[in-house]
C-alpha positions as CSV (number, residue, x, y, z in Angstrom):
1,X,0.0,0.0,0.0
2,X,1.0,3.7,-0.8
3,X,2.1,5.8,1.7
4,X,0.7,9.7,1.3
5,X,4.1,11.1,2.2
6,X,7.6,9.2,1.9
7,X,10.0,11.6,3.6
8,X,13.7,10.6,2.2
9,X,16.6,11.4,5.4
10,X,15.5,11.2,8.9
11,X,17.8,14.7,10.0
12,X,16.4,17.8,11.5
13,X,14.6,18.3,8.0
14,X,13.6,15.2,7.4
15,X,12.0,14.2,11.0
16,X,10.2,17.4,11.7
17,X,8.7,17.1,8.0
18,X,7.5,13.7,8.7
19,X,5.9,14.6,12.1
20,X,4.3,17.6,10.8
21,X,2.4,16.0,7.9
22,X,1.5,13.3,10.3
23,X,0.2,16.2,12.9
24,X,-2.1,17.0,9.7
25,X,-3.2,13.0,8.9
26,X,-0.9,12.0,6.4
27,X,0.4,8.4,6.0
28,X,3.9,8.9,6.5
29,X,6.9,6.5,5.7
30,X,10.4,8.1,6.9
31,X,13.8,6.0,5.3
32,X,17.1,6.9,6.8
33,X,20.1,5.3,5.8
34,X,22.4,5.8,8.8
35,X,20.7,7.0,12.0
36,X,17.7,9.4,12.9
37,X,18.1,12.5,13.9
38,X,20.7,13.2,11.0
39,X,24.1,14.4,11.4
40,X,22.8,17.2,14.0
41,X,21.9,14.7,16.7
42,X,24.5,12.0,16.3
43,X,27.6,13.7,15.3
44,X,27.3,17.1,15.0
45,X,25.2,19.9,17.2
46,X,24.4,17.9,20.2
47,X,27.5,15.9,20.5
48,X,29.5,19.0,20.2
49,X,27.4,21.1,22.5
50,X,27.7,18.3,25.0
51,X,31.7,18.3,24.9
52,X,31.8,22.0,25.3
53,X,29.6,21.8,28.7
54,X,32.3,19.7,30.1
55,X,35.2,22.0,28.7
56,X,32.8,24.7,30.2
57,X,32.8,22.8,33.8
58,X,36.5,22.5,33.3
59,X,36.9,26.1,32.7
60,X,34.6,27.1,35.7
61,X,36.2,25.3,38.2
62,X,39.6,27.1,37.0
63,X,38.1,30.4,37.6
64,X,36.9,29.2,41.3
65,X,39.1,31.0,43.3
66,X,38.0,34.2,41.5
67,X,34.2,33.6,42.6
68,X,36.1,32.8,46.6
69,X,35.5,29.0,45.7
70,X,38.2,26.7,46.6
71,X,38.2,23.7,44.0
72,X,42.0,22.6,43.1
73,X,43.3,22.4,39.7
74,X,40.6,20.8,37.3
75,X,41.6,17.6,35.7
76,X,39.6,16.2,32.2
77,X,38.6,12.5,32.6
78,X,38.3,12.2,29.0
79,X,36.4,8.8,28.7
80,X,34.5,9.9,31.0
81,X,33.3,12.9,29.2
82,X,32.8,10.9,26.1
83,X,30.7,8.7,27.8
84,X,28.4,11.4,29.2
85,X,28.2,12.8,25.7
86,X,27.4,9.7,23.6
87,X,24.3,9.4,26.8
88,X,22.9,12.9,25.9
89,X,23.3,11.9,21.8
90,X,21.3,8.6,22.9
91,X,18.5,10.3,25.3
92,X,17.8,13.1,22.5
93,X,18.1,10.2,19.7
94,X,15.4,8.3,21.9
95,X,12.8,11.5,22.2
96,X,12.9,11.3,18.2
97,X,12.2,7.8,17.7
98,X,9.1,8.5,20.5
99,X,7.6,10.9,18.5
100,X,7.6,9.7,15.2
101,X,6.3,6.5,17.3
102,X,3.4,8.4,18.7
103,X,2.8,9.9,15.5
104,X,2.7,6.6,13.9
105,X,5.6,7.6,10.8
106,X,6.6,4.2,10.0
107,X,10.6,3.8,9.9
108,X,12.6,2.2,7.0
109,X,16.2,1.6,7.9
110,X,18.3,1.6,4.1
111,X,19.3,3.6,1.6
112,X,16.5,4.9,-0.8
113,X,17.3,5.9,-4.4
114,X,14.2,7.1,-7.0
115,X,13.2,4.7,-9.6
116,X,10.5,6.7,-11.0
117,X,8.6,9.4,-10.3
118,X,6.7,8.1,-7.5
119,X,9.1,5.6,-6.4
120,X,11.8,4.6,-4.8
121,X,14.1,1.3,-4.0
122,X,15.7,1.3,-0.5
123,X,18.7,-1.0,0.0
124,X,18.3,-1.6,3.6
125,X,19.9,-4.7,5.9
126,X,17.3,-7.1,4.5
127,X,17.8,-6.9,1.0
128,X,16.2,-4.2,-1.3
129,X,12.5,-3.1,-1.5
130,X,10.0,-0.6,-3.5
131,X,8.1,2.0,-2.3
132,X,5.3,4.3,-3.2
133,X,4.3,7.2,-2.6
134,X,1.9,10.3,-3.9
135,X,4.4,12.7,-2.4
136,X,7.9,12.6,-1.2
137,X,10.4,14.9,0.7
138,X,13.9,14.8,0.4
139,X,16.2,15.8,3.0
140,X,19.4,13.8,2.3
141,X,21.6,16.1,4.3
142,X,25.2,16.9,3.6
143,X,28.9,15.5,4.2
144,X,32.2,16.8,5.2
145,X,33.7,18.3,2.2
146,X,37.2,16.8,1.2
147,X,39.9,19.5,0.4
148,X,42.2,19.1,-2.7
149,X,45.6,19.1,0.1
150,X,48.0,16.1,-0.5
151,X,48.2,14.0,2.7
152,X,44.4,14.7,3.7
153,X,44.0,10.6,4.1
154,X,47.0,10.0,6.3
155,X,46.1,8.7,9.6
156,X,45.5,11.3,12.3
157,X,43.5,13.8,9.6
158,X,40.4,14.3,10.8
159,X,37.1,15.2,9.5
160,X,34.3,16.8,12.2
161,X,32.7,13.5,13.1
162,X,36.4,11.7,14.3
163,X,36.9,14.8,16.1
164,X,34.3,14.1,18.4
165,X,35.4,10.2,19.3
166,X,38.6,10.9,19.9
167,X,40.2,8.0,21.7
168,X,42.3,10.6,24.1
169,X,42.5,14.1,24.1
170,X,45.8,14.9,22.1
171,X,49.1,16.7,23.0
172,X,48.0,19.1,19.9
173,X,45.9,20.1,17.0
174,X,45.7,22.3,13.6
175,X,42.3,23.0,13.1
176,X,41.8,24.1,8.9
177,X,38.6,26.7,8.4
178,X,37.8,29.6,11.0
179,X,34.3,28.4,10.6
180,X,31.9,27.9,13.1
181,X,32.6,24.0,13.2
182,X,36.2,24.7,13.4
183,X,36.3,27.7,16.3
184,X,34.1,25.5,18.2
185,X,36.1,22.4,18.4
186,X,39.3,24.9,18.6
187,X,37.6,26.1,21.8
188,X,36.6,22.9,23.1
189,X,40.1,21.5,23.0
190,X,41.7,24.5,23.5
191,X,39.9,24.7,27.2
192,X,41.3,20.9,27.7
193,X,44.5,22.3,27.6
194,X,45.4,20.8,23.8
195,X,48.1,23.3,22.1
196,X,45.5,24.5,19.1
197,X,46.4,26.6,16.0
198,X,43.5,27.7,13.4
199,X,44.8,28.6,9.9
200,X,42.0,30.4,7.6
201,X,42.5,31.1,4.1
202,X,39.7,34.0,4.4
203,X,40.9,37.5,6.1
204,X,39.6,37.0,9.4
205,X,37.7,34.4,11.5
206,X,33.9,33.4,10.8
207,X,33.8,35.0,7.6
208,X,30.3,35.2,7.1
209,X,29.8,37.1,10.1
210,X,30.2,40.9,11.0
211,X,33.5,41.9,11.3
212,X,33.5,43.3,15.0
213,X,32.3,39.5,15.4
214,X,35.6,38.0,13.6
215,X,37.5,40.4,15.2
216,X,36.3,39.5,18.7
217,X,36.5,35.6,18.8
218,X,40.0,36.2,17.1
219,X,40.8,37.8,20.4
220,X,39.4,35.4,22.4
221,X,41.2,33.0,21.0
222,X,44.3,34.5,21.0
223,X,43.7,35.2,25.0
224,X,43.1,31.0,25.4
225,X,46.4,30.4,23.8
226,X,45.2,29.4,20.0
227,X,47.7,30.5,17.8
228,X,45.7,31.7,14.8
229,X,46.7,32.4,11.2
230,X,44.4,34.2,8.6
231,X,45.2,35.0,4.9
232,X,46.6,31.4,5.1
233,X,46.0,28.1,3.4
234,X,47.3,24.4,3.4
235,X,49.0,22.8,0.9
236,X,50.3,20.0,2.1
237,X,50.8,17.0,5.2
238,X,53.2,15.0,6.3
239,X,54.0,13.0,8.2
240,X,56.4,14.5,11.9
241,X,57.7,13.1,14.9
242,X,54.8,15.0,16.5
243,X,52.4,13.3,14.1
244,X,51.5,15.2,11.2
245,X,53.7,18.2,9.5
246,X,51.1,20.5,7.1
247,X,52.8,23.3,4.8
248,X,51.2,27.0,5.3
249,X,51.4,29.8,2.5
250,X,50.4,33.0,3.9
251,X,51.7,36.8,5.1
252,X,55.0,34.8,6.4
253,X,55.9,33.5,3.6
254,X,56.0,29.5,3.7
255,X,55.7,27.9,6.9
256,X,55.0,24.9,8.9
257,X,53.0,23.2,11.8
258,X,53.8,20.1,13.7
259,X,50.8,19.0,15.1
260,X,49.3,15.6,16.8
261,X,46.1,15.8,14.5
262,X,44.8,17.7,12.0
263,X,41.3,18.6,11.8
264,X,39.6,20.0,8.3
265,X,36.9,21.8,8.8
266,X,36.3,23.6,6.0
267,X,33.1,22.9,4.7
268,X,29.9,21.0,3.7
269,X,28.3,19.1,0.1
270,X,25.0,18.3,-0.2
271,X,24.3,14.7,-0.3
272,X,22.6,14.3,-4.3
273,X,24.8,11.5,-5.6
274,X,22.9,8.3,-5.6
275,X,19.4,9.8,-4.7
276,X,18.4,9.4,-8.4
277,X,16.9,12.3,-8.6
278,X,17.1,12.2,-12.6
279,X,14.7,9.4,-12.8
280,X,12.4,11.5,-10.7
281,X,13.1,14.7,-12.7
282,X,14.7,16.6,-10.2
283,X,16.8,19.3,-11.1
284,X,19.8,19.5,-8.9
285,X,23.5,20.6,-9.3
286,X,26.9,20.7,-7.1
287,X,25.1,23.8,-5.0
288,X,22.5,21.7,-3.9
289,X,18.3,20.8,-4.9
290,X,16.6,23.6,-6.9
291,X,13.7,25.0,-4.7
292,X,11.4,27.6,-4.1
293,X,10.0,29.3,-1.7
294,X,7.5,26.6,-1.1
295,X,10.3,24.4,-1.0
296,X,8.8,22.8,-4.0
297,X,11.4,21.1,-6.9
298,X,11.3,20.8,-10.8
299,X,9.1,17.7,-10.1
300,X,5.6,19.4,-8.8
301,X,5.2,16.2,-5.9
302,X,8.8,16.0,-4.8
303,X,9.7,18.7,-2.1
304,X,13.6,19.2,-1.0
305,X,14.7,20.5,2.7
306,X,17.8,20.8,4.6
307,X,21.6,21.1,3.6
308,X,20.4,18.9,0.5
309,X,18.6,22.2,-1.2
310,X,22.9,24.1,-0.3
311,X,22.4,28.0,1.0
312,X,22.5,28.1,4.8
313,X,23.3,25.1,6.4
314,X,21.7,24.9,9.6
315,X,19.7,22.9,11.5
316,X,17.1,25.3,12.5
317,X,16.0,26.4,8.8
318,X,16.1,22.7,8.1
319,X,13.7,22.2,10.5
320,X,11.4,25.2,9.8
321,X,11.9,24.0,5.9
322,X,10.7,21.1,6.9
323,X,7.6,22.6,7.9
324,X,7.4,24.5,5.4
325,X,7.6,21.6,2.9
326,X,5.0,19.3,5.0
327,X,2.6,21.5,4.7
328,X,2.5,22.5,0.7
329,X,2.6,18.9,0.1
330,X,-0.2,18.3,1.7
331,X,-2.3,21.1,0.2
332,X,-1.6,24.1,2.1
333,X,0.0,27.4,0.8
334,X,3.1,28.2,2.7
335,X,6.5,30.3,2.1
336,X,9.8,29.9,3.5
337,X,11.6,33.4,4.8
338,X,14.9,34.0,4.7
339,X,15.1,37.4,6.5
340,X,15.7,36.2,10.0
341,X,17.6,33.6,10.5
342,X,20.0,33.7,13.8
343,X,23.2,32.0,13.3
344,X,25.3,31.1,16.3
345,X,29.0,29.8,17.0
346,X,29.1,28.4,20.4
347,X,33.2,29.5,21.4
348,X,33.6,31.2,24.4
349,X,32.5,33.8,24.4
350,X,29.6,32.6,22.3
351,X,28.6,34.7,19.0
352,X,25.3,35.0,17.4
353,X,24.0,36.5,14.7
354,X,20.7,37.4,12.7
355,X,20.5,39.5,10.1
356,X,22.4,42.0,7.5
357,X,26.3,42.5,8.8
358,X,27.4,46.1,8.8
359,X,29.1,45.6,5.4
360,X,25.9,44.2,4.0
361,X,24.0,47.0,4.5
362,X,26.5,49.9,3.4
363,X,26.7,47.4,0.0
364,X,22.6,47.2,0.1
365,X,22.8,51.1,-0.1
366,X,21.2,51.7,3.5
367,X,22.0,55.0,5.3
368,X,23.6,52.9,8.2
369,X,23.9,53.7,12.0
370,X,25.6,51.4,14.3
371,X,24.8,51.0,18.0
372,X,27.3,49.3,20.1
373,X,27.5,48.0,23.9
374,X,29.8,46.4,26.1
375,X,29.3,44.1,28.0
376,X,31.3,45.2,30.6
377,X,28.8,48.1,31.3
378,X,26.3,45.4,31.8
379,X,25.8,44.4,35.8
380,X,24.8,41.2,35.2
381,X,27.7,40.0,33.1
382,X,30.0,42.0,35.6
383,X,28.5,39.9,38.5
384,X,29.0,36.9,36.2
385,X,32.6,37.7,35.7
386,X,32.1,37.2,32.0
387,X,32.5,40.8,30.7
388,X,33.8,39.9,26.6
389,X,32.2,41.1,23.6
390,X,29.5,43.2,23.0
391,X,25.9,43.6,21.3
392,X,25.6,45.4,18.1
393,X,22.4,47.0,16.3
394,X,23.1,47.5,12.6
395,X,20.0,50.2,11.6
396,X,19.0,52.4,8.6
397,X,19.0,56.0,9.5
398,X,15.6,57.0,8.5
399,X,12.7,55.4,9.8
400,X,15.6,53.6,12.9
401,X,15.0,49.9,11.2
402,X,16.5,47.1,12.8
403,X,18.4,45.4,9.7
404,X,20.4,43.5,11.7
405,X,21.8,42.1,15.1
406,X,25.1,41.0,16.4
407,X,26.4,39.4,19.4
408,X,29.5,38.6,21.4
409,X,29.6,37.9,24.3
410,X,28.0,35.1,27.5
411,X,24.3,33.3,26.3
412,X,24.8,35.3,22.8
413,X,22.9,32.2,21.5
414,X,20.0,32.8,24.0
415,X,20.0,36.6,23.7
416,X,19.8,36.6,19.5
417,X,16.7,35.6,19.6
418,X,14.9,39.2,20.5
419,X,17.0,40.5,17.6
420,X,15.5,37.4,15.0
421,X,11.9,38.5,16.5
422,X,12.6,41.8,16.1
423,X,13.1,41.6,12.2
424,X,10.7,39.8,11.8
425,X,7.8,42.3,13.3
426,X,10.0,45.0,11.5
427,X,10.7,46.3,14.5
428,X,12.6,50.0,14.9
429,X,15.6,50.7,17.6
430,X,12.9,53.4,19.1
431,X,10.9,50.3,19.6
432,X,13.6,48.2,20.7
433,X,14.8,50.8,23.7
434,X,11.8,51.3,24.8
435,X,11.3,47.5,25.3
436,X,11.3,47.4,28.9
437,X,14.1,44.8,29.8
438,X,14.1,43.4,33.4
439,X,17.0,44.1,35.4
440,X,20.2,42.6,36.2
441,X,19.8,40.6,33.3
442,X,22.4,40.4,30.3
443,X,19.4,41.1,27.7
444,X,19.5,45.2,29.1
445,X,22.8,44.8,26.6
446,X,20.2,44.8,23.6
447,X,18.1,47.7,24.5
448,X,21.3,49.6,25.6
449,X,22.8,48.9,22.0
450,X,19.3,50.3,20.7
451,X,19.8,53.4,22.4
452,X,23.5,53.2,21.2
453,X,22.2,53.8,17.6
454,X,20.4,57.1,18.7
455,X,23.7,58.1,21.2
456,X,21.5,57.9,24.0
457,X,23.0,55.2,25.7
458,X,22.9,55.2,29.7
459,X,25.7,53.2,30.8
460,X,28.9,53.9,28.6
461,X,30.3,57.3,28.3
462,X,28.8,59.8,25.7
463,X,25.8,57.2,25.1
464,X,27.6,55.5,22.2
């Protein structure tokens, strides 16, 4: 029998997608090849975040004495904190597999591959089988992308998902990309007490950020002893006695790192090969699925959602695309926006984003003003003792439109969201000062900033 719905990847996208078409009474198959929940639950967002609460532990208890706290010198039991993180991966794993449960998506382990238009043959652990389906959803996902550097496949190179099973924490590590992935497990290792050097090819660190943002985790860095060089790429590895020798061409000239591992972390491809999408006339190329709004492909039943459809890679709009594409599948008229989508790197401090960066706007032709504040003129962060970074309000000078919102600094991840809901009500900075915030409470930062814009800002000198 036909399924209404055959949802192809069980990730963020794909999951979501199959429980909200369920929520509206489809018939619902979901086939994963791998694991459910995606790359995002097994190896990627939540086993990460889980690591850097224990480097976050570790890095409390070494500030102890500041807060009057007598603890002794941390020490990381590193099994131990690879066994707690592989128990939050299989708790969050098990909520999924509940809900699709309760929803009643029926599960296909194996790899699916389009036969036709309306079907598909998944090659799963008992052999192959056909499904059918009125209407299907492809969220295939995406996979490390391999750089063109001779020695990439000697042992000890790493790609994102060996960097999280580590057998022991190393002596040392070059992490390639200043991307989010790879200033997040630069931080994490970095706070273990690893000797960590970033190399990016790109002028400064998380280069689709604002600058002040780059700027300010390159800082950070630098203060947590992570040697960091920009301007710079790979060439080649080798092996060392350390472990692995790469070749650097940058501002010095030729150069080299000895390092224990190497970690490239320099990007993502979407997952189209072997989807056969061209039997199902799907238009795709080496960017990713070609979608619209309604996340709907070349092939009028066949929607695409996720890293698979290339553009922002995130979990979050995979999940809201997801929605998105439930719901036009099953008969409803809905669009996917693009113009507030928050975007966080979880380093310490964190940053967060939403938004047009201050260079986006001056190229978008906007009469810009900037509001700034620290947040060491913030009493909560001060009590906190975490005092980096800053929030900044990127605006248009005429009507005071919030265009955009930046964040450095402790919960940036937490605090962007006011700035995502504030673009999308098209809210002003007059709008977002007046916002009454409660106080001590690090979230004042974002109404200060809004005053900032206007230079009436009450707790930094001259109001801007």
């Amino acid at each position: 029998m036909a399924a209404d719905l055959i949802v192809i990847g069980g990730g963020p996208g794909g999951y979501v997608a199959a429980l909200r078409a369920a929520q509206l009474g489809a018939s619902v198959t979901l086939v994963e090849a791998e694991y459910i929940g995606g790359v995002c639950l097994n190896v990627g967002c939540i086993p990460t975040k889980a690591l850097l609460a224990s480097a976050e532990v570790f890095h409390l208890i070494e500030r102890a004495a500041q807060f009057g706290v007598k603890a002794g010198k941390p020490e990381a039991d590193w099994p131990v904190i690879q066994a707690r993180k592989q128990e939050v991966v299989k708790k969050m794993v098990g909520g999924v597999r509940m809900l699709l449960d309760r929803a009643k998506v029926t599960t296909v382990n194996g790899r699916a591959r389009f036969t036709g238009p309306q079907t598909i043959e998944v090659e799963g652990p008992g052999g192959a089988q056909t499904l059918q389906a009125s209407r299907f959803i492809v969220a295939t996902g995406s996979s490390p992308m391999r750089l063109p550097i001779p020695g990439q496949d000697l042992p000890g190179v790493l790609d994102s998902t060996a960097a999280l099973s580590l057998p022991a924490l190393p002596q040392s590590l070059l992490v390639v990309g200043g991307g989010a992935v790879g200033l997040e497990f630069a931080t994490l290792y970095a706070t273990l007490g690893v000797k960590v050097t970033v190399v990016e090819m790109l002028p400064r660190l998380a280069p689709l950020a604002d600058g002040d943002i780059g700027a300010a985790l390159r800082t950070a860095l630098q203060i947590q002893g992570v040697k960091v060089h920009l301007n710079t790429k790979i060439t080649s590895i080798e092996g060392s006695e350390a472990g692995l020798r790469a070749h650097l061409s940058g501002p010095q000239g030729e150069i080299t790192v000895d390092a224990e591992k190497v970690l490239l972390a320099a990007g993502r491809r979407v997952n189209t090969e072997g989807v056969g999408l061209e039997a199902a006339g799907v238009q795709f190329d080496r960017r990713g699925i070609k979608v619209d709004e309604r996340m709907a492909t070349s092939a009028p039943h066949i929607y695409a959602v996720g890293d698979v459809v290339g553009g922002t890679m995130l979990a979050h709009v995979a999940m809201h695309q997801g929605v998105i594409a439930a719901e036009n599948a099953l008969g409803h008229k809905a669009r996917m926006r693009y113009n507030a989508i928050p975007s966080c790197i979880f380093t310490r401090p964190e940053a967060a984003s939403v938004g047009l960066t201050e260079e986006q706007a001056r190229e978008q032709g906007y009469d810009v003003r900037i509001g700034r504040f620290p947040f060491n003129g913030n009493g909560k962060a001060v009590a906190q003792g975490e005092i980096e970074g800053m929030v900044k309000v990127v605006s248009e000078a005429r009507y005071g439109a919030v265009l955009g919102m930046h964040i450095v600094g402790p919960h940036a991840s937490d605090l962007i969201q006011e700035g995502t809901l504030g673009l999308t009500l098209e809210t002003t900075v007059d709008e977002l000062a007046e916002t009454i915030h409660p106080h001590p409470t690090l979230s004042e930062a974002i109404a200060e900033a809004g005053l900032a814009t206007m230079g009436r800002a009450l707790h930094i000198p001259g109001g801007k």
